[in-house]
C-alpha positions as CSV (number, residue, x, y, z in Angstrom):
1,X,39.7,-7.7,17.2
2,X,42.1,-6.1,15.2
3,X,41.4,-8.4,12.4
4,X,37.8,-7.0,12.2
5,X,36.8,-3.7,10.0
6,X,33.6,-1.9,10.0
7,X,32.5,-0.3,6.9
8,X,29.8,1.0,4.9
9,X,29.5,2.3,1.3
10,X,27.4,5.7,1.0
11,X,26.9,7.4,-2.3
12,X,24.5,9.4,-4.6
13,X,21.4,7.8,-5.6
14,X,22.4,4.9,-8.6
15,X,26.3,5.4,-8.3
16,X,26.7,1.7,-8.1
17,X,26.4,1.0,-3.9
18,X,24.4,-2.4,-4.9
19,X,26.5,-3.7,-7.0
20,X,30.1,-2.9,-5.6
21,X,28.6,-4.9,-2.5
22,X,27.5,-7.8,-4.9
23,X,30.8,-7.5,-6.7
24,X,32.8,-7.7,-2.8
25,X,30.4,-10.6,-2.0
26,X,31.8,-12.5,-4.4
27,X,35.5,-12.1,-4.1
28,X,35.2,-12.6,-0.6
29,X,33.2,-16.0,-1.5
30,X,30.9,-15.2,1.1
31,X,28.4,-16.0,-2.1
32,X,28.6,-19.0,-4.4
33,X,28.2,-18.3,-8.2
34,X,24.7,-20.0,-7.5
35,X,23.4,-17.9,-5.2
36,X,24.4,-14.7,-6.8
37,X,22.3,-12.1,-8.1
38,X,22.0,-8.4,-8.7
39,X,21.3,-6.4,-5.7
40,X,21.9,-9.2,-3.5
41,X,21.3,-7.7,-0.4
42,X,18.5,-5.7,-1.5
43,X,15.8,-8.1,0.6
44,X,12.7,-6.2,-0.4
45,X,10.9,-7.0,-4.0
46,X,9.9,-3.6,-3.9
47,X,13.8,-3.1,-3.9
48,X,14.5,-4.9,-6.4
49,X,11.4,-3.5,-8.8
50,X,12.4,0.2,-8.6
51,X,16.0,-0.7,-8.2
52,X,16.7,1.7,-4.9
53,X,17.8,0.3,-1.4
54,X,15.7,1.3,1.1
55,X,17.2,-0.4,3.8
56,X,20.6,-0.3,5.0
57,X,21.7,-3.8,4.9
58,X,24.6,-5.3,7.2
59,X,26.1,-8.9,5.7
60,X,29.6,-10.2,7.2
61,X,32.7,-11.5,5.1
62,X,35.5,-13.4,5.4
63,X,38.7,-12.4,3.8
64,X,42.4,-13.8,3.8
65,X,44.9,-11.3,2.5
66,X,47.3,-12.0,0.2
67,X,50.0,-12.3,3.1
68,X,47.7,-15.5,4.1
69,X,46.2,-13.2,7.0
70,X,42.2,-14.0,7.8
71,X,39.8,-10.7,8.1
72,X,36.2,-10.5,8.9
73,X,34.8,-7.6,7.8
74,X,31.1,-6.4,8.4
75,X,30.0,-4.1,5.0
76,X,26.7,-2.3,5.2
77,X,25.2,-1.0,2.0
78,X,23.3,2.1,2.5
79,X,20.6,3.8,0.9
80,X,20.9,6.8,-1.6
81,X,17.7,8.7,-2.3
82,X,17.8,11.6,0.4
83,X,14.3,10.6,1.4
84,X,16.3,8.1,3.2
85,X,19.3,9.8,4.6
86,X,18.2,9.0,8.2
87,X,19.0,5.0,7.7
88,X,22.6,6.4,6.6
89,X,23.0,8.2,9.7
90,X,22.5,5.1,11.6
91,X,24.4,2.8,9.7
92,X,27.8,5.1,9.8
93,X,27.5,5.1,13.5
94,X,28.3,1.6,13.3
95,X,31.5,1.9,11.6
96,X,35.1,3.1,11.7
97,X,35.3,3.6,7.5
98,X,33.4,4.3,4.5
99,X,33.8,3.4,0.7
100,X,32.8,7.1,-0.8
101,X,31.5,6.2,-4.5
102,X,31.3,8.5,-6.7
103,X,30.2,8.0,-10.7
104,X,33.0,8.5,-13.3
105,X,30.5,9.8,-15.7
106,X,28.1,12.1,-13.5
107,X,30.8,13.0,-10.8
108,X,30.1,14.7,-7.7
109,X,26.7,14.7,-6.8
110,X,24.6,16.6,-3.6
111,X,23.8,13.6,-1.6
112,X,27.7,12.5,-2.1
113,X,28.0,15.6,-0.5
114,X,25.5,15.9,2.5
115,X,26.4,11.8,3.2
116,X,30.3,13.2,3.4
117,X,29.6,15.0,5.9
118,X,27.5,12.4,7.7
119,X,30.7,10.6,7.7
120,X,32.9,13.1,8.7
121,X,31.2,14.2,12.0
122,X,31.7,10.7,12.5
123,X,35.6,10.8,12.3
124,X,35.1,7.8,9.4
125,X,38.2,6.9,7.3
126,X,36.9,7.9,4.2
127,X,38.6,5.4,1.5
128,X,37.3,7.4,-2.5
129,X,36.3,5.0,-4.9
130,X,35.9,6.1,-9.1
131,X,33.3,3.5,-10.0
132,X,31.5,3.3,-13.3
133,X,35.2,4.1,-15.3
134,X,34.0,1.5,-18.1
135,X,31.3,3.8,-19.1
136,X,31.8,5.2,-22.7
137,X,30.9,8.9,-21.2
138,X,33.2,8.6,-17.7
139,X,35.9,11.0,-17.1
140,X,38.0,9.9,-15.1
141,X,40.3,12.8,-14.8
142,X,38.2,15.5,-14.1
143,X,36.1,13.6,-11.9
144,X,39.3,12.8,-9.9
145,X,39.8,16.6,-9.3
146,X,36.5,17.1,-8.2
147,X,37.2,14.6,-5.6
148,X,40.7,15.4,-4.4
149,X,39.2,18.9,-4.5
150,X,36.1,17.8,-2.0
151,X,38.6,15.4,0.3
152,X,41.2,17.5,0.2
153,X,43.1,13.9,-0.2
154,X,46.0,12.8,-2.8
155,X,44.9,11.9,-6.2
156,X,46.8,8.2,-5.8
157,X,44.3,7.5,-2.8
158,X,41.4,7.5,-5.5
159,X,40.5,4.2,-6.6
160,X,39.3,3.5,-10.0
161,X,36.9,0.5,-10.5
162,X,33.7,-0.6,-11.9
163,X,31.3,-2.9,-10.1
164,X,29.8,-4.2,-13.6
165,X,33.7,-5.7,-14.6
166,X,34.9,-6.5,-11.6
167,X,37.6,-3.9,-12.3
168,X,39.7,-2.4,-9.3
169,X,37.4,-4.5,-6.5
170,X,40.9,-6.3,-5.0
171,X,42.6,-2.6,-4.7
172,X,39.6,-1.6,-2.5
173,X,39.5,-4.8,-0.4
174,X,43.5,-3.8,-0.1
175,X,43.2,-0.6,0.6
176,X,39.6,-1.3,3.5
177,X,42.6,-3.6,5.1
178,X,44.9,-1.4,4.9
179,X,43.5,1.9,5.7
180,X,40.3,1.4,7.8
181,X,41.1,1.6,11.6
182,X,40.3,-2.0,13.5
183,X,37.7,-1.0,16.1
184,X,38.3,0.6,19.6
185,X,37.3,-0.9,22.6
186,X,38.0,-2.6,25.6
187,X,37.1,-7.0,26.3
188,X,37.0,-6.6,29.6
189,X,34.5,-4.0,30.3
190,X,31.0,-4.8,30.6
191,X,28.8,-4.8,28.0
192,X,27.8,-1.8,25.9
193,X,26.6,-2.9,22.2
194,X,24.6,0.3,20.2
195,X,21.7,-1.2,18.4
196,X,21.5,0.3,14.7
197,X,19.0,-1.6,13.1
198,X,15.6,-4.0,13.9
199,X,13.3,-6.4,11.8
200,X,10.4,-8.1,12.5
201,X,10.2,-11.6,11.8
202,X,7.1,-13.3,12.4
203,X,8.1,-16.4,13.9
204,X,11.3,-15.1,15.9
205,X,9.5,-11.7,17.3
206,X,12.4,-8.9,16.7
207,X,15.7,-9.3,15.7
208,X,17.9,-6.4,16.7
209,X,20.9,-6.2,14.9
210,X,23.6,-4.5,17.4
211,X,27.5,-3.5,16.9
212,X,29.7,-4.4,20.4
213,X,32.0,-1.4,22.0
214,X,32.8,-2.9,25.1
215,X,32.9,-6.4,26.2
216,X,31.0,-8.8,24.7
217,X,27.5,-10.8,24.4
218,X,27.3,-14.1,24.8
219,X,23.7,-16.9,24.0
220,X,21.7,-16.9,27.3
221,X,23.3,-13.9,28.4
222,X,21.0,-11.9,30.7
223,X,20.5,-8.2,28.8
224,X,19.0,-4.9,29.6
225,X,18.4,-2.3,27.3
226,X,19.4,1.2,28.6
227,X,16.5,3.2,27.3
228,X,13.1,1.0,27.9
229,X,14.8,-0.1,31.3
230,X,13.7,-3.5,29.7
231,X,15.7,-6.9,31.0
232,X,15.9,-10.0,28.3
233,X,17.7,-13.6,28.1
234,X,19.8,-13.5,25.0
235,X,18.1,-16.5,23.8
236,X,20.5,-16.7,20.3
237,X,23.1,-14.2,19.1
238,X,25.0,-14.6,15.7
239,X,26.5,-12.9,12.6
240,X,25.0,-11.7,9.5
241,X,25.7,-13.9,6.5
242,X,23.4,-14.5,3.8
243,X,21.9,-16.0,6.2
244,X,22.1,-16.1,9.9
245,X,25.3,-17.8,11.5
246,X,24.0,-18.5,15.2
247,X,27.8,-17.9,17.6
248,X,28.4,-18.6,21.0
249,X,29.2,-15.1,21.6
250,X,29.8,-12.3,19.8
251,X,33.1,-10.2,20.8
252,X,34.2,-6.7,20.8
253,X,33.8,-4.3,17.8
254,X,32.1,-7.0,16.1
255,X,28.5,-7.0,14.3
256,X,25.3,-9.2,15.0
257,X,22.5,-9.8,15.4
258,X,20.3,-11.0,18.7
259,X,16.9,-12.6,19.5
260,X,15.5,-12.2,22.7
261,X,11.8,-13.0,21.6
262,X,10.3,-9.8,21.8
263,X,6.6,-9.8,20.8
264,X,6.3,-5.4,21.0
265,X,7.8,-4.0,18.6
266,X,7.7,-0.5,20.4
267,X,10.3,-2.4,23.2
268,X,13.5,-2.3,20.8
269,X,14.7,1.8,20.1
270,X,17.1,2.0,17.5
271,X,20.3,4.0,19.2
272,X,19.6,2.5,22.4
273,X,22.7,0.4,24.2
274,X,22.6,-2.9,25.3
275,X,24.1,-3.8,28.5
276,X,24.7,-6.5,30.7
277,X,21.9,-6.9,33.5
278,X,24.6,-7.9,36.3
279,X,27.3,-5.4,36.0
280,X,25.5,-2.5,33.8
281,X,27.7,-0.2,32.0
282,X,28.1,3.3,33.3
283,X,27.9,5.3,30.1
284,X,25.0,4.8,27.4
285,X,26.1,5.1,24.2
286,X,24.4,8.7,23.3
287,X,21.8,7.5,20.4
288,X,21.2,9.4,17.1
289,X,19.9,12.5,16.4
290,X,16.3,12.1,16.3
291,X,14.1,12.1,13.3
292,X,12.9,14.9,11.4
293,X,9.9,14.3,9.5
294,X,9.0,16.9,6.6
295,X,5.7,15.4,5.4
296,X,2.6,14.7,7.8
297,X,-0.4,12.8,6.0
298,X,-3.3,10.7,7.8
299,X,-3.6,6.8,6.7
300,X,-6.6,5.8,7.5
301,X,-8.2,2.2,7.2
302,X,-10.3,1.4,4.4
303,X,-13.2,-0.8,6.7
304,X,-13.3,1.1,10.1
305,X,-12.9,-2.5,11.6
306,X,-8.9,-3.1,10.6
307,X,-8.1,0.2,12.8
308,X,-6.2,-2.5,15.5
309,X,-4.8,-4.3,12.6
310,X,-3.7,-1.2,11.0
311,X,-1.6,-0.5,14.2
312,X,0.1,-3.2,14.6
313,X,0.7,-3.2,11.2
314,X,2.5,0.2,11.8
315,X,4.3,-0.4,14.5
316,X,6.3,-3.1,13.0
317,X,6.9,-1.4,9.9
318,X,8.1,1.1,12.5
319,X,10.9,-1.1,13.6
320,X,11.7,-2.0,10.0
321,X,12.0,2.2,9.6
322,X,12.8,4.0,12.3
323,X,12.0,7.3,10.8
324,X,8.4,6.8,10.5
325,X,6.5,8.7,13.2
326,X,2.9,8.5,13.7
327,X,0.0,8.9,16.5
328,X,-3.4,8.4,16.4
329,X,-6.4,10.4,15.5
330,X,-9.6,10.5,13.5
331,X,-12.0,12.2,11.1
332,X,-15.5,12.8,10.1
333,X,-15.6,11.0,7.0
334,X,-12.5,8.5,7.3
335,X,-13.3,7.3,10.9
336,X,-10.4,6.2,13.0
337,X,-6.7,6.0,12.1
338,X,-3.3,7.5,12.3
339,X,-1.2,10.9,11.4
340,X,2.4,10.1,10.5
341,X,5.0,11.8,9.8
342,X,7.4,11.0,6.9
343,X,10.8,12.3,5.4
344,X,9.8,13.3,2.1
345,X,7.0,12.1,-1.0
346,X,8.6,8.8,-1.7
347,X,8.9,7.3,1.7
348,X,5.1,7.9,2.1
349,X,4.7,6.3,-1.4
350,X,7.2,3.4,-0.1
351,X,5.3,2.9,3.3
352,X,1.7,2.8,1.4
353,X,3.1,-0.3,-0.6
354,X,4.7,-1.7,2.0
355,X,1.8,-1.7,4.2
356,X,-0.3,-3.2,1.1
357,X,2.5,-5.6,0.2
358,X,3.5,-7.1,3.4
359,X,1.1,-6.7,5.7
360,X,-2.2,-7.1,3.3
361,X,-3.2,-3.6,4.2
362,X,-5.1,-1.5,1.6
363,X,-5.4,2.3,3.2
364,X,-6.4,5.7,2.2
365,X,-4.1,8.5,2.4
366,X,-5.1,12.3,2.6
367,X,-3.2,15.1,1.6
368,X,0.3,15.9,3.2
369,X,0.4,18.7,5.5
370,X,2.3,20.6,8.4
371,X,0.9,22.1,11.9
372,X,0.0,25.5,12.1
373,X,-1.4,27.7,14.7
374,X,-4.5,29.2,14.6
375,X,-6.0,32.3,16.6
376,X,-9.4,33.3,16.8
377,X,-11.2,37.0,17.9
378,X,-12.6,35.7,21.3
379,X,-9.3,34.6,22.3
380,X,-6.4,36.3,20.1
381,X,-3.8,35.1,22.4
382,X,-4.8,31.0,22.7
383,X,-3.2,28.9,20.5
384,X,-5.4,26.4,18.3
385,X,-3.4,24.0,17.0
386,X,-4.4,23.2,13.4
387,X,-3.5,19.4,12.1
388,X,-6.1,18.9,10.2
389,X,-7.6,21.3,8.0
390,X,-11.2,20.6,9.1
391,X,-9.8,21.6,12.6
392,X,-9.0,25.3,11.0
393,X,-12.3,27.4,12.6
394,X,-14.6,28.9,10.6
395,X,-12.9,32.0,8.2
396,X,-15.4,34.9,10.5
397,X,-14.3,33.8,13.7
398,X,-10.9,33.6,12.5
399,X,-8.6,35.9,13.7
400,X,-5.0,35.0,12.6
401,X,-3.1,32.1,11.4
402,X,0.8,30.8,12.0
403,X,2.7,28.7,10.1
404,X,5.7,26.9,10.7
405,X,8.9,28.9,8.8
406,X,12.2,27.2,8.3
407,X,15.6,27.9,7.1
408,X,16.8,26.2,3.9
409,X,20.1,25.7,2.9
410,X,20.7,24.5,-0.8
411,X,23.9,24.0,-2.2
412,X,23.8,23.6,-6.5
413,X,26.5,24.0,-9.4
414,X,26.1,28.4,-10.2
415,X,24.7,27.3,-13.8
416,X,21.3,27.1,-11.9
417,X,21.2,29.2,-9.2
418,X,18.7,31.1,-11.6
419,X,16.5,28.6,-11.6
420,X,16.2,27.3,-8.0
421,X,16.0,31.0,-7.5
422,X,12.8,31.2,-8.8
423,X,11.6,28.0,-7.5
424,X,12.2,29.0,-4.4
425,X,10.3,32.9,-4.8
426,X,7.5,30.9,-6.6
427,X,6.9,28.8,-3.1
428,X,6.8,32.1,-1.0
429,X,10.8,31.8,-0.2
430,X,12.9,35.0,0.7
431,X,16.4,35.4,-0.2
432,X,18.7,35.4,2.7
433,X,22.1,34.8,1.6
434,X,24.3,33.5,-1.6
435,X,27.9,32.4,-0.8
436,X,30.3,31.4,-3.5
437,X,32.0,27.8,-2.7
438,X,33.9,27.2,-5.5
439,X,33.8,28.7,-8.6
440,X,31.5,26.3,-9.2
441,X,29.5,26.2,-6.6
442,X,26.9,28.3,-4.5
443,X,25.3,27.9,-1.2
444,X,21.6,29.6,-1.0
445,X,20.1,30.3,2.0
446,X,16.3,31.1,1.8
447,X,13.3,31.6,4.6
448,X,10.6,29.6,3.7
449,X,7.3,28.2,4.9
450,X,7.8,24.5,5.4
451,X,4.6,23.9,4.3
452,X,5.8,24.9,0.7
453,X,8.3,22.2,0.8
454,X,6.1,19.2,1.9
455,X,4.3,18.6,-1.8
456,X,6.9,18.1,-4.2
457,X,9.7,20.7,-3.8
458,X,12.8,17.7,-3.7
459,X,11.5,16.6,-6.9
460,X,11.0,19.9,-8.6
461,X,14.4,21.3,-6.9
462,X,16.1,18.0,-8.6
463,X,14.6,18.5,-11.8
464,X,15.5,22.2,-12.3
465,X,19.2,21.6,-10.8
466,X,19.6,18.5,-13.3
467,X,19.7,16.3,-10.1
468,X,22.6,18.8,-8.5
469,X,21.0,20.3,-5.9
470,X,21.7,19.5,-2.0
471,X,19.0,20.6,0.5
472,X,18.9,20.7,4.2
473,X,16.2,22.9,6.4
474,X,16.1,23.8,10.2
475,X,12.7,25.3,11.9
476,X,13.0,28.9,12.6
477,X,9.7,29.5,14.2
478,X,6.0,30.6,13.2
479,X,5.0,33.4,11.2
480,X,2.0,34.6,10.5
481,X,0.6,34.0,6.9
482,X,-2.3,34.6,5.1
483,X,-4.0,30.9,5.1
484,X,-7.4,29.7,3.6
485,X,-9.0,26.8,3.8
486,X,-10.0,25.2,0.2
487,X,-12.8,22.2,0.5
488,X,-13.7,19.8,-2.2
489,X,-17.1,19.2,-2.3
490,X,-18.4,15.7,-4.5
491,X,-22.4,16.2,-5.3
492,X,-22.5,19.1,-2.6
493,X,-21.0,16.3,0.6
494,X,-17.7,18.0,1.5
495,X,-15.1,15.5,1.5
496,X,-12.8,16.2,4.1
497,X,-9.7,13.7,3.4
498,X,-9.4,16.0,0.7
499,X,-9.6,19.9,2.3
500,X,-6.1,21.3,2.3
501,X,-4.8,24.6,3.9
502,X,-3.4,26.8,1.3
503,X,-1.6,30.2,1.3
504,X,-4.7,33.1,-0.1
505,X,-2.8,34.1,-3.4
506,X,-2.5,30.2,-4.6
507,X,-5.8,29.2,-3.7
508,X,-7.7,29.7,-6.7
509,X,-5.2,27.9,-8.8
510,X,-4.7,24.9,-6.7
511,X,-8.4,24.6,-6.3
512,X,-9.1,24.9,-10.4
513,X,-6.6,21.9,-10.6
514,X,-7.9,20.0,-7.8
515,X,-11.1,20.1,-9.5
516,X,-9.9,19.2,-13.2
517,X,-8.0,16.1,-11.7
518,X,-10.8,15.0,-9.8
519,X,-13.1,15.3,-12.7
520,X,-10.7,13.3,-14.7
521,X,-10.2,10.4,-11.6
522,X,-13.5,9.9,-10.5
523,X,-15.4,7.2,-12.5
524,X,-18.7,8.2,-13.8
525,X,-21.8,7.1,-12.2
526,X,-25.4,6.8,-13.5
527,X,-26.0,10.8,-12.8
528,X,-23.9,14.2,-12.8
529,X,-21.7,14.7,-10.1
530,X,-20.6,18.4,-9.5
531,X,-16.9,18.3,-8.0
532,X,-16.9,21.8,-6.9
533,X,-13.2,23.6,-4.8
534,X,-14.6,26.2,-2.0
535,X,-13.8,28.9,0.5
536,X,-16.0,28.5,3.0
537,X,-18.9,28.9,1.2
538,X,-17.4,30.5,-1.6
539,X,-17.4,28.4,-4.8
540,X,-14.1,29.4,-6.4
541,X,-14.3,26.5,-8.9
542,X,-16.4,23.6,-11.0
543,X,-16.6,20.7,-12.9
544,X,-19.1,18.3,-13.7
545,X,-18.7,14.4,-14.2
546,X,-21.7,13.8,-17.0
547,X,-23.3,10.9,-16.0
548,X,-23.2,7.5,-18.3
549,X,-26.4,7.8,-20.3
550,X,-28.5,4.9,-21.6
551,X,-30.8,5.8,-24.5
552,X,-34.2,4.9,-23.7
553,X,-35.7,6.3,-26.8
554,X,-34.0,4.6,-28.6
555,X,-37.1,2.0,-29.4
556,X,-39.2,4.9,-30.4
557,X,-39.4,4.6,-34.2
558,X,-40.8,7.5,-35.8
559,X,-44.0,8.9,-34.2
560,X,-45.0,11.5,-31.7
561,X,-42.6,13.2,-30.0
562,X,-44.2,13.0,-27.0
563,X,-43.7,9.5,-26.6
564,X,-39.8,10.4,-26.5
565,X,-39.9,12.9,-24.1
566,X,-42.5,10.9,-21.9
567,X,-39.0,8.5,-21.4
568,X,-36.7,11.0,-21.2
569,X,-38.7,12.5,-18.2
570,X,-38.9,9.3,-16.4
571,X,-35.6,8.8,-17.1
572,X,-34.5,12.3,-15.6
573,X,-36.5,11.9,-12.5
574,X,-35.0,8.6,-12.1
575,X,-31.5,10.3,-12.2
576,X,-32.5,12.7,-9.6
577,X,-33.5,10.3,-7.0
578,X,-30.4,8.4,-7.9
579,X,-28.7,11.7,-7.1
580,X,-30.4,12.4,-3.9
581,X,-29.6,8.8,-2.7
582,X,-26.5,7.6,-4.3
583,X,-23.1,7.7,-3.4
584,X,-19.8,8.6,-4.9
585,X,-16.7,6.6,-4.0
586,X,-13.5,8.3,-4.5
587,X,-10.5,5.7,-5.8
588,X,-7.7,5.8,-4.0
589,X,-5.7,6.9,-7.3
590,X,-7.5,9.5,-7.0
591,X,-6.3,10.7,-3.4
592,X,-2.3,10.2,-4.5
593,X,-2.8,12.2,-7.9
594,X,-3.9,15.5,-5.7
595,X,-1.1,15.2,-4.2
596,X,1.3,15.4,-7.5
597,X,-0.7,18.5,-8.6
598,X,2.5,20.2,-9.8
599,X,4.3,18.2,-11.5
């Protein structure tokens, strides 16, 4: 036990987390030269396409010091894009260190920051690594500051290195030795083990992939897990390599992974303990905080008929992501399906493919909302809860509407607290307080609606910050606001996956742009389609798709004119039957571009 360290690396989004685990991998010789390739652990082709980790991933190594001594040490690479910050929180839980990366050429950045903190509250050893110092454009120096500034630490305990060279990677396996703690806990206790992480494998049901406190598992161990109350046989337990290592028992403070042959996916809660069934453990491990989605949206099957398949679908994607919330409902046009709750616009963009990528799934999305409250003049004091628009009662029987406020904390670099200022006023925010940091450095506190931050606020707060720009938000409540609802009507059918609620003074404007994208999207059909935005039944906006046109007079040579307009008058009562009768299929392009109205 005290030869075994915990860590995991957590950084800003592309400071080099993939590759200083590739580069570790290898000097460990946990992978052959064959084997290797970048992002090694990322598992996901999606992964490896846009170059992110989604996942956290945990992979085991064997070390020998210099003195000769052997080490196993369990890394787990983290994810950096905040949309994901909830899969770092689980992953520092199951360590005693952290590798704290920071780029020598962009220096500190606001997810550095907020994953800190994480780590922190944790009580991790917090070990600062300089990566990226082979860039033309690093400084070193100054980035060094900014760190022993932020750690408050000495400026020897900084490591310089670069993933891409190989540069520095022995000084941080020296100083992950040297300066992570070997884990706590007692051998002879019974079994508590805090599971941080599940898959689902097809053939093998769910794998949960633990970390042991107390005690230890061992194969054909009889388990219970604390939370579900559910009892298991450990049918095989084992570390993480590249590839699975099957042990006969897995000891204290170590990591792995177990397979119990659990079919349900909804049976295995991330944060729950495991425990031995005999002599159960008297304390649960107190699980994470739970998850806070930002961004509700409906997915809905494209055939009505893969509604069951859809579900399952979801719920082991749910065991692959823990944050992903979602229950079921339906809708007039879209039939049966779920509402889910996400962390931000790129996790719902990363769930949609997954869905289509490994499960086959090909699903309709409709636009991200919040909950609100609605109140109407029979009954001003009954709340209406309002997830849908469609659900929103009509605007004469409507007496009030409340919408979820929350309190938003954003920490940038004072060059552009101008411009996240008016960000912020321009989606309805309210000033509360401005507190230096540093002289470099400000901490905004605003009072906003929280359905102004679901559309595309993180990217447009990244952009205006140049990427510098931390943001955290509790709820504060409801508040009343002044809410319309704006339908989008396709050759006078209201389409309902597209209604949104929006605040009274943006209306217009969102609806005008609604309409001009969906003219753009929407392929042309064999007669005009009107897309028209309304309030109630108040057209605030139009545009017409023409429709493709064959030219039937265009055998007429010469001669009476009558003979062309004889066609042309067939032809247009053939278009308006066509109208009457046909109709108009929205692409699903369509739905996702809606959504990025702002940008």
């Amino acid at each position: 036990m005290k030869n075994i360290r915990n860590f995991c690396i957590i950084a800003h989004i592309d400071h080099g987390k993939s590759t200083l685990a590739d580069r570790l991998l290898e000097a460990t010789q946990t992978v052959t030269k064959r084997e290797s390739q970048a992002q090694l652990l990322d598992s996901m082709d999606l992964e490896r396409e846009r170059g992110i980790t989604i996942k956290s991933h945990a992979i085991q190594m064997d070390y020998t010091a210099p003195d000769g001594e052997q080490y196993i040490l369990n890394l787990i690479d983290t994810p950096g894009h905040v949309d994901f910050s909830y899969e770092v929180s689980r992953s520092i839980a199951a360590c005693e260190g952290a590798l704290l990366i920071v780029d020598a050429a962009q220096s500190i950045q606001a997810q550095t920051i907020s994953n800190l903190y994480l780590a922190l509250e944790n009580n991790l050893e917090i070990i600062p690594v300089l990566n990226k110092i082979d860039l033309p454009s690093a400084n070193p120096e100054e980035v060094t500051d900014d760190i022993v500034d932020l750690l408050g630490c000495d400026p020897s305990d900084v490591i310089p290195a670069s993933a891409k060279t190989g540069q520095g990677i022995q000084e941080i396996l020296d100083a992950i030795i040297a300066r992570v703690p070997a884990p706590k806990g007692n051998p002879d206790e019974p079994l508590q083990a805090l599971v941080f992480d599940s898959q689902y494998n097809q053939f093998r049901g769910v794998e949960t992939i633990f970390r042991v406190i107390n005690g230890s598992i061992k194969k054909g161990q009889h388990i219970k897990f604390v939370a579900t109350g559910e009892s298991y046989h450990a049918d095989e337990v084992g570390t993480l390599k590249l590839n699975q290592v099957a042990k006969k028992e897995i000891k204290t403070g170590d990591v792995g992974y177990l397979i119990t042959g659990i079919k349900d996916a909804k049976e295995v809660k991330v944060g729950d303990t495991i425990t031995d069934h005999a002599t159960p453990t008297t304390n649960p491990i107190s699980g994470f905080e739970d998850v806070k989605p930002m961004v509700f949206a409906g997915i809905y099957p494209v055939d009505t008929e893969d509604y069951e398949d859809l579900r399952s679908s979801m719920e082991k994607l749910q065991l692959n992501d823990a944050s992903l919330v979602f229950q079921a409902e339906s809708s007039a046009a879209l039939g049966f399906g779920f509402r889910c709750g996400f962390l931000g616009m790129l996790h719902l963009e990363i769930i949609q493919e997954r869905l289509e990528r490994e499960f086959g799934m090909t699903v309709i999305t409709t636009v991200p909302n919040v909950s609100y409250h609605a109140y109407t003049h029979k009954n001003p004091d009954e709340i209406l809860i309002v997830n849908n628009p469609t659900d929103l009662p009509e605007p004469s029987s409507l007496n009030r509407v409340e919408e979820p406020y929350i309190k938003a904390t954003i920490i940038t670099k004072s060059d552009f607290v101008g411009n996240v200022m008016s960000l912020c006023i321009e989606k309805r925010g309210i000033v509360t307080n401005q507190t230096y940091l540093t002289t470099e450095r400000v901490e905004l506190t605003f009072d906003m609606p929280l359905a102004e931050i679901v559309f595309d606020f993180y990217d447009r707060l990244k952009t205006v910050s140049k990427g510098y720009a931390s943001f955290d938000y509790m709820p504060i409540g409801m508040r009343e606001s002044k809410l319309v609802r704006v339908d989008i009507l396709l050759n006078a059918q209201t389409v309902d996956a597209l209604s949104a609620l929006i605040h009274a003074d943006n209306a217009y404007n969102i609806g005008k742009k609604m309409v001009e994208k969906l003219r753009e999207l929407i392929p042309r059909q064999q007669f005009d389609i009107p897309v028209q935005a309304a309030i109630g039944a108040k057209i605030i906006s139009r545009e017409t798709i023409k429709a493709l046109r064959k030219d039937v007079t265009a055998k007429c040579y010469g001669g009476d004119i009558s003979r062309k307009r004889k066609l042309l008058e067939k032809q247009k009562k053939g278009k308006k039957r066509m109208r009457q009768v046909g109709n108009v299929e929205i692409p699903q392009e369509a739905f996702m571009a809606v959504l990025k109205l702002n940008d």
